[in-house]
C-alpha positions in Angstrom: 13.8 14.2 -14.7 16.9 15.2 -14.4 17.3 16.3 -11.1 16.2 12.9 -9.8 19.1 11.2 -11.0 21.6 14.6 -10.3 23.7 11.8 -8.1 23.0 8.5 -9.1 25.2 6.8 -6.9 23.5 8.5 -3.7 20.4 8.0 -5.1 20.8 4.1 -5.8 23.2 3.7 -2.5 20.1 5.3 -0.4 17.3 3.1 -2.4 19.2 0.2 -1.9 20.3 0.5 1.7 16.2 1.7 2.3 15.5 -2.1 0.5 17.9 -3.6 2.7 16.2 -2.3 5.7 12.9 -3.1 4.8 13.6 -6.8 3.8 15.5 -7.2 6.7 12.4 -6.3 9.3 10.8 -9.1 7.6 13.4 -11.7 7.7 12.9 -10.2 11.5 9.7 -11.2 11.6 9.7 -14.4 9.7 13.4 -16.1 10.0 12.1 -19.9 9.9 10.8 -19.3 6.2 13.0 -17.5 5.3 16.4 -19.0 6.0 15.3 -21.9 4.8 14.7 -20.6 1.2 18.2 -19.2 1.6 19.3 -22.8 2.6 18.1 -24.3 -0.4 18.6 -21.4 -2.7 22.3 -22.1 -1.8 22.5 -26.0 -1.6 20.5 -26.0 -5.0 23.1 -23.2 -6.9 26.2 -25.8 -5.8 24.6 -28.6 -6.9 23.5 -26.5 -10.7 26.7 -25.7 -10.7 28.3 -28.9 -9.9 26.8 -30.9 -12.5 29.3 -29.7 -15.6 31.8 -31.2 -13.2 30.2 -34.1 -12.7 29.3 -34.2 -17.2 33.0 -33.2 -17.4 34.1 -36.6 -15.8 31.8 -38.5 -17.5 33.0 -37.4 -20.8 37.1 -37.8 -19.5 36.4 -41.5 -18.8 34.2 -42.0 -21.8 36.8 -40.9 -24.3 40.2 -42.3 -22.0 38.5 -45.4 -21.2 40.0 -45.1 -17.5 38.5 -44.3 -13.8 39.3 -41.1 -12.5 40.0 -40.7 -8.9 37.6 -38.3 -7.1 38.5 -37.7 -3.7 39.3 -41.2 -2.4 38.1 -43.2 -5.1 38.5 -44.4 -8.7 35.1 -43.8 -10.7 34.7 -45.2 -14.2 32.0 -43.8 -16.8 29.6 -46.2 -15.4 30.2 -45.0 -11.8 29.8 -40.9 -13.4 26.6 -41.8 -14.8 24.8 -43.3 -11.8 26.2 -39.9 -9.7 25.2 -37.8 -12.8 21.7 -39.1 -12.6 21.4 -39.3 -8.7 22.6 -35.9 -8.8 20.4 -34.9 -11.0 17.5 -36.0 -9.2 18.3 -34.0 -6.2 18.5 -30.7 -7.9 15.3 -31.4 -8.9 14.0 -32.0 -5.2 15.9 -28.8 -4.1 14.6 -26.6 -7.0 11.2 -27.8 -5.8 11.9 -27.0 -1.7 13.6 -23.6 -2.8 10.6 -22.5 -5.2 8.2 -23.7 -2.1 10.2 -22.2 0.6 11.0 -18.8 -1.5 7.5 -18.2 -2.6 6.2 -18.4 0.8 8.3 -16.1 2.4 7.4 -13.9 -0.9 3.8 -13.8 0.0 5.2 -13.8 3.9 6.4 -10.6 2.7 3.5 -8.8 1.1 1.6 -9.7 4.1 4.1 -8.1 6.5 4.7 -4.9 3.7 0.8 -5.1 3.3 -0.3 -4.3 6.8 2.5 -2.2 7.9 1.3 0.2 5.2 -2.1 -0.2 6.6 -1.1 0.4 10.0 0.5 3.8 9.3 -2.5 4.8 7.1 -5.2 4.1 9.5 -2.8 6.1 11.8 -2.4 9.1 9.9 -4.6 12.1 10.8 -7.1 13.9 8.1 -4.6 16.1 6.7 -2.9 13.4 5.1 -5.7 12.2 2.9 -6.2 15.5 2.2 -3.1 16.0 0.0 -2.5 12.3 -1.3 -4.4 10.8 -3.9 -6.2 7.5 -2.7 -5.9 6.2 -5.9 -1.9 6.7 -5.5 -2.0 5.3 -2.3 -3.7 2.0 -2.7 -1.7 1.8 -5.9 1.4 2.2 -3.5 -0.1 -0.5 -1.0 -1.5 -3.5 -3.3 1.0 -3.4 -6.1 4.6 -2.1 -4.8 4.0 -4.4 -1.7 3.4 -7.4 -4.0 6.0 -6.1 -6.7 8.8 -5.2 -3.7 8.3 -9.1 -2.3 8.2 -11.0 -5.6 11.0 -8.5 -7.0 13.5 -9.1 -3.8 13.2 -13.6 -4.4 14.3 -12.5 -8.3 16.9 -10.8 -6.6 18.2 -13.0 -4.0 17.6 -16.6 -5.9 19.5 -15.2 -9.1 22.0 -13.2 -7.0 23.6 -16.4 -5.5 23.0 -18.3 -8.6 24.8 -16.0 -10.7 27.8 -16.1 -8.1 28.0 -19.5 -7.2 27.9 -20.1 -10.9 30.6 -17.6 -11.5 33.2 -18.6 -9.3 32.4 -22.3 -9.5 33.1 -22.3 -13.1 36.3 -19.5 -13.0 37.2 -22.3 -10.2 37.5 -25.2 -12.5 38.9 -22.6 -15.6 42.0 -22.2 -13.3 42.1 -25.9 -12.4 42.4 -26.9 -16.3 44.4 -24.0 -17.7 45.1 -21.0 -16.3 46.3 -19.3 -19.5 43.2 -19.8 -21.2 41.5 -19.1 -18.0 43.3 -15.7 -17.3 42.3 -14.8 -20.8 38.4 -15.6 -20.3 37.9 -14.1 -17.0 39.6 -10.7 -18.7 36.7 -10.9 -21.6 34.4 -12.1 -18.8 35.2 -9.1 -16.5 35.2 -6.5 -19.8 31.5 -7.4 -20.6 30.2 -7.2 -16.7 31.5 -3.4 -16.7 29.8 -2.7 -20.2 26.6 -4.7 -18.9 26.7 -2.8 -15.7 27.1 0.7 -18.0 23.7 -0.3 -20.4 22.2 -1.1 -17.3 22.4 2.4 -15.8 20.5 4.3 -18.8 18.3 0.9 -18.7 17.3 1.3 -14.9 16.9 4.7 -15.2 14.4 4.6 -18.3 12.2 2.1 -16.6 12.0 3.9 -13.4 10.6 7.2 -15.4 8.5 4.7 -16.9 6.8 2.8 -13.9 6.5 5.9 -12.4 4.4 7.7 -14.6 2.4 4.8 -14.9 1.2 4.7 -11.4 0.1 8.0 -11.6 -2.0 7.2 -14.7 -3.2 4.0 -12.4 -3.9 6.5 -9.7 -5.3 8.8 -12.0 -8.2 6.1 -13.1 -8.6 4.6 -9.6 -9.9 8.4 -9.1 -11.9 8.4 -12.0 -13.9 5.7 -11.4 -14.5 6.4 -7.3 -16.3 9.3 -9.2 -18.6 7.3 -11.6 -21.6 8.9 -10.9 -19.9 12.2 -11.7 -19.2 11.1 -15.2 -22.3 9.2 -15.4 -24.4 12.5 -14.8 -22.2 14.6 -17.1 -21.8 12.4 -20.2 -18.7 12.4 -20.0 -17.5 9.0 -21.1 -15.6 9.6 -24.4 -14.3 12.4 -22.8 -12.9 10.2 -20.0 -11.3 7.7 -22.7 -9.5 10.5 -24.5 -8.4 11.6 -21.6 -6.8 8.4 -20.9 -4.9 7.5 -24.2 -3.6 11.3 -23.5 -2.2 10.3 -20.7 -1.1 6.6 -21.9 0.7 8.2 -24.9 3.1 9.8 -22.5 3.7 6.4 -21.0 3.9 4.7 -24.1 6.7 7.3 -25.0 9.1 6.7 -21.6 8.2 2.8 -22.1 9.8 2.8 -25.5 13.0 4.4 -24.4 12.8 1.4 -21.6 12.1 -1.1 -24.1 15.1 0.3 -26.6 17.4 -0.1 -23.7 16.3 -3.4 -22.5 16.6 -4.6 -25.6 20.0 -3.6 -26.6 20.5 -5.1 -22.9 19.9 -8.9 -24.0 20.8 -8.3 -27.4 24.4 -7.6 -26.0 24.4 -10.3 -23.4 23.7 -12.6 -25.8 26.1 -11.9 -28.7 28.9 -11.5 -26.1 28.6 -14.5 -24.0 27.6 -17.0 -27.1 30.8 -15.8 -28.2 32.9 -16.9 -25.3 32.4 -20.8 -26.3 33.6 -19.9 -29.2 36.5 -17.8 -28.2 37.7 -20.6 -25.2 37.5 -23.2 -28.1 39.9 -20.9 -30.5 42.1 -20.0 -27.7 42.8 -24.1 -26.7 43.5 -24.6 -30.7 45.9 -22.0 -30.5 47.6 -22.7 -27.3 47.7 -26.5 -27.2 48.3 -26.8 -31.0 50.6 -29.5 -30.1 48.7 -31.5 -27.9 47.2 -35.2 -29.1 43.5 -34.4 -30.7 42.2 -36.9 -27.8 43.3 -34.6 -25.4 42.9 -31.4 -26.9 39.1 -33.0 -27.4 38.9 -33.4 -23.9 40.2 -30.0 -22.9 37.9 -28.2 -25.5 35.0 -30.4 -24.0 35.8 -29.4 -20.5 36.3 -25.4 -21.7 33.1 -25.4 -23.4 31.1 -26.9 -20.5 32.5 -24.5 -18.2 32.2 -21.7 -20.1 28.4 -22.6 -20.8 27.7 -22.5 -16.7 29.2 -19.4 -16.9 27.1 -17.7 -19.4 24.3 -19.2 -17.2 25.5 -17.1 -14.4 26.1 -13.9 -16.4 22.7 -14.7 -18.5 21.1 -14.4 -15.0 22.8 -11.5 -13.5 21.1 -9.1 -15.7 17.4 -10.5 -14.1 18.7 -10.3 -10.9 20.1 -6.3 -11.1 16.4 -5.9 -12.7 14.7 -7.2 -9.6 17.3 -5.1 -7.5 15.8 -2.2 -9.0 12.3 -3.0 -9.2 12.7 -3.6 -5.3 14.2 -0.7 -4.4 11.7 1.3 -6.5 8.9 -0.7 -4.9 10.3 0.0 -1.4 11.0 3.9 -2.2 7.6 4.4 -2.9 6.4 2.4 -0.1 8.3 4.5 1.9 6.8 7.2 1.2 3.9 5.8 3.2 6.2 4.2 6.3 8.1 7.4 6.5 5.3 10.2 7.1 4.3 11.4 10.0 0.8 12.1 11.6 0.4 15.7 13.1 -1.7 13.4 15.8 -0.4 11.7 18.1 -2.7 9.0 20.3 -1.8 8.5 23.5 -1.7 4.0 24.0 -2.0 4.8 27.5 -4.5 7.4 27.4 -6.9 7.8 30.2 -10.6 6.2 30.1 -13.3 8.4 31.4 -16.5 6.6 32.7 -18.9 9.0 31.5 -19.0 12.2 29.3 -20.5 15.3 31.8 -19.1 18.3 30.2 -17.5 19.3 26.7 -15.5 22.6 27.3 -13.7 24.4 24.5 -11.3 26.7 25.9 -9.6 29.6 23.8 -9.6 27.3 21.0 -8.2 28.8 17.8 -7.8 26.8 14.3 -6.6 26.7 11.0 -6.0 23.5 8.7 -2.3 22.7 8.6 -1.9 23.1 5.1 -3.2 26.8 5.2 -2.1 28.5 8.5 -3.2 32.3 7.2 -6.7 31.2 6.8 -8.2 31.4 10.4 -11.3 29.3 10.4 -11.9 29.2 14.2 -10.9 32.5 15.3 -11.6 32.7 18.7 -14.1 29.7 20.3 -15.0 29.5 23.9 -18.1 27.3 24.8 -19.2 24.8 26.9 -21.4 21.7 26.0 -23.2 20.2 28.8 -24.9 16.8 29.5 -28.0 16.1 28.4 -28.6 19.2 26.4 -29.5 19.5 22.7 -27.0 22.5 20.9 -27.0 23.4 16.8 -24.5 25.4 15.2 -25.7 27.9 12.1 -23.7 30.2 10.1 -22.9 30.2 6.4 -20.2 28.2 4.5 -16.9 27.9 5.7 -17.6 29.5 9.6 -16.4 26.5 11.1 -19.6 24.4 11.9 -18.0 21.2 10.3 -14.4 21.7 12.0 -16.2 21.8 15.6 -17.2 18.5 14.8 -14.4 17.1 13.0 -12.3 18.3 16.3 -14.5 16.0 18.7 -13.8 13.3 16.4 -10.1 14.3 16.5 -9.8 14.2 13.1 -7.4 17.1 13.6 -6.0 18.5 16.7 -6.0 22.3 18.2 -2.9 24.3 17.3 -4.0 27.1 19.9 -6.4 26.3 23.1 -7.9 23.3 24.5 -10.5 20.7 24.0 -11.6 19.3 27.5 -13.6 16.7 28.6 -14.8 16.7 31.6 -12.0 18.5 32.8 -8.8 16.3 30.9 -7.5 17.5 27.8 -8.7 15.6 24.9 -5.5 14.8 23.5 -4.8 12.6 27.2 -7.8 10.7 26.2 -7.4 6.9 25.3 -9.1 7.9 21.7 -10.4 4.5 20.8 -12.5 4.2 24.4 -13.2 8.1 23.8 -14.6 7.8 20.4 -16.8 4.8 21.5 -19.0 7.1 23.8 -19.3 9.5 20.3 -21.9 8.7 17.6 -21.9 10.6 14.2 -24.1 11.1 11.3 -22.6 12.9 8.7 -24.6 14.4 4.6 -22.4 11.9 3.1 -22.8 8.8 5.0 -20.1 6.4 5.1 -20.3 2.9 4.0 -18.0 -0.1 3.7 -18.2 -2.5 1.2 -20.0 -5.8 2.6 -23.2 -6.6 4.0 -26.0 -4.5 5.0 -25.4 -6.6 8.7 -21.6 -5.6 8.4 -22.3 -2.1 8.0 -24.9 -2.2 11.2 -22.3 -4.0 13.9 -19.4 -2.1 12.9 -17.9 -0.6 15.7 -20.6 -2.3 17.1 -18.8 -5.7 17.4 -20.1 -6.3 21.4 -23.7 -6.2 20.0 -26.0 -8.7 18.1 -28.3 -9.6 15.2 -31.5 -9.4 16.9 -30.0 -5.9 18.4 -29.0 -4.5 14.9 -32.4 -5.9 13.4 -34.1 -3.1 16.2 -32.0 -0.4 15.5 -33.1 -0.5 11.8 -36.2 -0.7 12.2 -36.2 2.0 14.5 -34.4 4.1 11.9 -37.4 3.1 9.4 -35.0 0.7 7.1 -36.1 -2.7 8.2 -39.1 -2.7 5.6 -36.9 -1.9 2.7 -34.4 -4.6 3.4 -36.8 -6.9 3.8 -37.3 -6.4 0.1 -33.9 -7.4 -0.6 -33.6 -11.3 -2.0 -30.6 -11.5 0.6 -31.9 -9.3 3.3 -29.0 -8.1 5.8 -27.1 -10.0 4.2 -27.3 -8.1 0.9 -24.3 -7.0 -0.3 -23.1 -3.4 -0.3 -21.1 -2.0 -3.1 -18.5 0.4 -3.1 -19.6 3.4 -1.1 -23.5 1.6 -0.5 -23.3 2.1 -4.3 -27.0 -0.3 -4.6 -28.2 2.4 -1.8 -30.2 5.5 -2.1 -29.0 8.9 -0.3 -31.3 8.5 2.3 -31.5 4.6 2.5 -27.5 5.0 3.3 -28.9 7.8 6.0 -30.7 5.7 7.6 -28.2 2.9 7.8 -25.8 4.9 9.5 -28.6 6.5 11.8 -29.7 2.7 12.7 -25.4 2.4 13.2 -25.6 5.3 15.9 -29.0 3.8 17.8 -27.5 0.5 18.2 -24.3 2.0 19.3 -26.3 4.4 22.0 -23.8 6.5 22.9 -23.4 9.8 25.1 -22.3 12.3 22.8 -24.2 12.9 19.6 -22.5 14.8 16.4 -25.6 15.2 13.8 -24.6 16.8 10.4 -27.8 17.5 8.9 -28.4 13.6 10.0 -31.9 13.8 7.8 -31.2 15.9 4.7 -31.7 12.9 2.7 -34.6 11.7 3.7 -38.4 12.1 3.0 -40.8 14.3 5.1 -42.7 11.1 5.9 -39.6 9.6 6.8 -37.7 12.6 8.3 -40.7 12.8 10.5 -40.6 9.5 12.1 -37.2 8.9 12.5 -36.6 12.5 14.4 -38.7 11.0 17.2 -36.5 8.1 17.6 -33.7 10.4 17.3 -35.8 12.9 19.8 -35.8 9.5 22.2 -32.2 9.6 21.4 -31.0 12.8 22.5 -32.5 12.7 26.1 -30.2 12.7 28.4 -27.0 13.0 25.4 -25.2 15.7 25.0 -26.4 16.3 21.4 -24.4 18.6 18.6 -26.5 19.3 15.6 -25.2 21.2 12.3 -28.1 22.6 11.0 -28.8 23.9 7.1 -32.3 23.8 7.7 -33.5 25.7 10.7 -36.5 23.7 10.8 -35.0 20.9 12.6 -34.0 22.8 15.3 -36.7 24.5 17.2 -37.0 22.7 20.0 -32.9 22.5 20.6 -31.5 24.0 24.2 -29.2 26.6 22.4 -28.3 27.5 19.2 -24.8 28.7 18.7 -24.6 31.6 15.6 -21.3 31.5 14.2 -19.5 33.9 11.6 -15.8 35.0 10.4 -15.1 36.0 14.3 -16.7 33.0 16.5 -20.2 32.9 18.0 -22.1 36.1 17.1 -25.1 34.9 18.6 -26.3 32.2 21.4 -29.8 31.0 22.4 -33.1 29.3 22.0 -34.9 29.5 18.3 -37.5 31.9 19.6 -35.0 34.6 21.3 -32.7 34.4 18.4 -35.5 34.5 15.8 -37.0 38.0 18.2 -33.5 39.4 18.0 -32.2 41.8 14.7 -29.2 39.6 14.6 -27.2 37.1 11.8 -29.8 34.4 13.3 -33.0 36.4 12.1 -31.7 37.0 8.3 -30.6 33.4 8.1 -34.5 32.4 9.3 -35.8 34.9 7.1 -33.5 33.5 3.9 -34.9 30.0 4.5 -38.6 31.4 4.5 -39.7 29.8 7.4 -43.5 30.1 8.4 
């Protein structure tokens, strides 16, 4: 860890100016709220502060037996302790409006932080999912956006408490003695450095420590996406071992945070108990001479002040903590707001009317982590309407990345994707990807309803219109089972679903969106031959008149397809219809012959 902190100063001057940034695009975005909690953050420090004043008074007049003139008037103790109680009252009201005020611009805040992480990640291209851990990611978007909001009011509110404390009370030091005074603010100033100094090693300690323990949280977010995993291996106690491994490293950097803290408050408290103490010794010492009424009333007054100022540097500690948990919180976030998609959508993309031709033109990819690793080498075809094309080949040809292109998952380093004629990267993607249905071996489900899951991205489209799509794709019957029906709730990832119950769900998905370019990734792999069989004539219904892109394991589904593309280490080997590939001595023929078709 020591290269992190190699230059502190630039590191924390560059965390905190990245803080400052951020907070300021949402006092931007929310001013109102938000300078109104600074209104009454302010207001309500002066008035804190200004009641030892107001006690200092009462106590002059209590032990004189004389008014004191305040501005233009002459105030007995009677007149001090009507004011003292009034006054008291409206610190009350204030600390109510500023904890109102400053927790809603706090949750104003995770909002804004919230779905400007959100924005960028629905933004980012595949690649970036690819090398980020999910579990690190959501991690970074629930908790640091809460944390970096709650942690910037600890800031702020004890920031301009702890200063308007500090230079009220110096203030009114200076007014009553400045010997004494000069002497205090000397001690005063001697334990800010030292504070400032433990802080350091204390900062530095709990940043090594929170950050290893969102990786562990990242880690088990992981874990348990893959339950099933550990469910079919047996591998529970395994799991838990696994974890206290990984806590015992955290419990080790979180003692060395705890040590620190503690020596921290252990310090701040000694020292500034002791300034009382040391202000009352010093009066003795210097006033020696002075009538024990007075020297009362000047050791009264001392102690008071001294006491607000020990509230202010009692404070200041909490609010360098929250300066630190913010710009940790906004560092990481950062990390989110700062990356960059290697796809860029066009808001003012062109809309197409209808989808005649798909050409790919001298297209040549690799994944942009892994440039030497050529998966399309060389791909020139075109797709045209209403036709029905599968892709074969082994593993890792390329069948997959065709498709995950037309989605625009990922963009072409080398060539061109057209549609009918314009480049795909001109298109306006979300109209685009409304004319594209896809079924994919690992269906994708959201977490809500079984009705949800049908009208998404179907949202123009309704009940009775969903209900017909499903039970075209043979999943009506089974939901009917269901206590709740379509409105049975979906776990995590269809979790309550079969394989080929979630199949079916998003083939019912694709009818009800009808659109003109089918992508079908072994579409009905999970299903039953009973089932298979009926839902390929709705999908049969489907394809006519579609331009239709199957990726096909099992041969058998595509017989009666317009063209099969063969594809291998160099491109397509081989292209056309199941019987002339099947007649020909090609890649086509041993595949067929592997799968032992009759």
């Amino acid at each position: 860890m020591r290269k992190k902190f190699v230059s502190d100063k630039a590191f924390s001057k560059k965390k905190f100016l990245a803080s400052v940034r951020l907070m300021g695009e949402g006092i931007k975005a929310y001013p109102l709220i938000f300078f109104c909690a600074l209104f009454f953050i302010i207001v309500d420090s002066i008035v804190f502060t200004s009641i030892a004043i107001i006690v200092n008074k009462l106590i002059t007049t209590l032990q004189t037996n004389q008014p004191i003139r305040f501005l233009f008037w002459d105030f007995n103790y009677i007149d001090w302790s009507i004011i003292g109680g009034c006054w008291y009252l409206f610190y009350i009201v204030l600390e109510f409006l500023t904890n109102i005020f400053a927790s809603l611009f706090a949750r104003k805040m995770e909002i804004y932080l919230r779905l400007k992480a959100l924005k960028h990640l629905v933004e980012f291209d595949m690649n970036y999912y690819s090398k980020n851990q999910i579990g690190l990611t959501m991690s970074r978007v629930i908790n640091d956006s809460s944390n970096a909001a709650d942690a910037f009011n600890e800031f702020l509110i004890n920031l301009i408490y702890s200063i308007t404390s500090l230079i009220t009370m110096t203030t009114l030091l200076f007014t009553i003695d400045v010997t004494v005074a000069s002497i205090i603010l000397v001690y005063f100033i001697v334990m800010i450095v030292v504070i400032w100094i433990l802080f350091i090693y204390y900062r530095r300690s709990i940043i090594i420590a929170f950050d290893l323990r969102q990786k562990i949280d990242a880690d088990i977010t992981d874990r348990l996406i893959s339950i099933r995993v550990i469910k079919s291996s047996g591998t529970e106690n395994y799991e838990v071992d696994r974890a206290k491994e990984l806590h015992k490293k955290y419990w080790v950097k979180a003692k060395t945070s705890v040590v620190y803290q503690t020596i921290l408050n252990v310090f701040v408290g000694l020292f500034s108990w002791f300034m009382p103490i040391i202000s009352i010794l010093l009066v003795v010492w210097i006033h020696n001479d002075m009538e024990s009424s007075k020297l009362s009333i000047l050791i009264v007054s001392f102690s008071t002040a001294c006491y607000n100022m020990l509230y202010g540097l009692l404070i200041l500690p909490t609010a360098m903590r929250g300066l630190t948990r913010l710009s940790n919180c906004v560092m990481r976030l950062n990390y989110i707001y700062n990356a960059k998609s290697l796809i860029e959508f066009k808001v003012d993309g062109e809309v197409i009317e209808k989808v005649n031709k798909i050409e790919f033109k001298n297209v040549k990819f690799w994944y942009p982590d892994d440039s030497k690793k050529i998966i399309l080498p060389n791909f020139d075809f075109v797709f045209e309407k209403g036709k029905r094309y599968a892709l074969v080949g082994q593993s890792g040809v390329g069948k997959s990345t065709i498709a995950r292109l037309l989605l625009r998952y990922y963009d072409v380093p080398s060539g061109e994707i057209l549609i009918d004629g314009i480049n795909i990267k001109d298109l306006k993607k979300a109209d685009y990807l409304s004319r594209v249905g896809y079924v994919e071996q690992d269906p994708q489900i959201l977490y809500g309803t079984i009705m949800d899951n049908l009208l998404y991205a179907n949202f123009t489209k309704t009940k009775l219109e969903a209900i017909e799509a499903s039970k075209k794709a043979k999943l009506h019957s089974f939901v009917l089972t269901l206590p709740d029906g379509y409105n049975t709730i979906l776990g995590e990832r269809g979790f309550i679903f079969s394989g080929g119950q979630k199949q079916r769900l998003v083939i019912a998905r694709m009818i009800l969106k009808n659109p003109e370019i089918l992508i079908l990734d072994e579409a009905t792999s999970a299903l039953d031959n009973i089932v298979e069989k009926e839902i390929k004539k709705e999908l049969d219904n489907l394809m006519v008149g579609r331009t239709t892109i199957a990726i096909a394991h099992r041969l058998s589904t595509i017989k009666e397809f317009d063209q099969i593309l063969v594809l291998d280490e160099e491109g397509i080997s081989e292209v056309g219809t199941f019987n002339e590939l099947k007649s020909k001595n090609g890649r086509f023929k041993k595949l067929y012959e592997l799968s032992q078709i009759k």
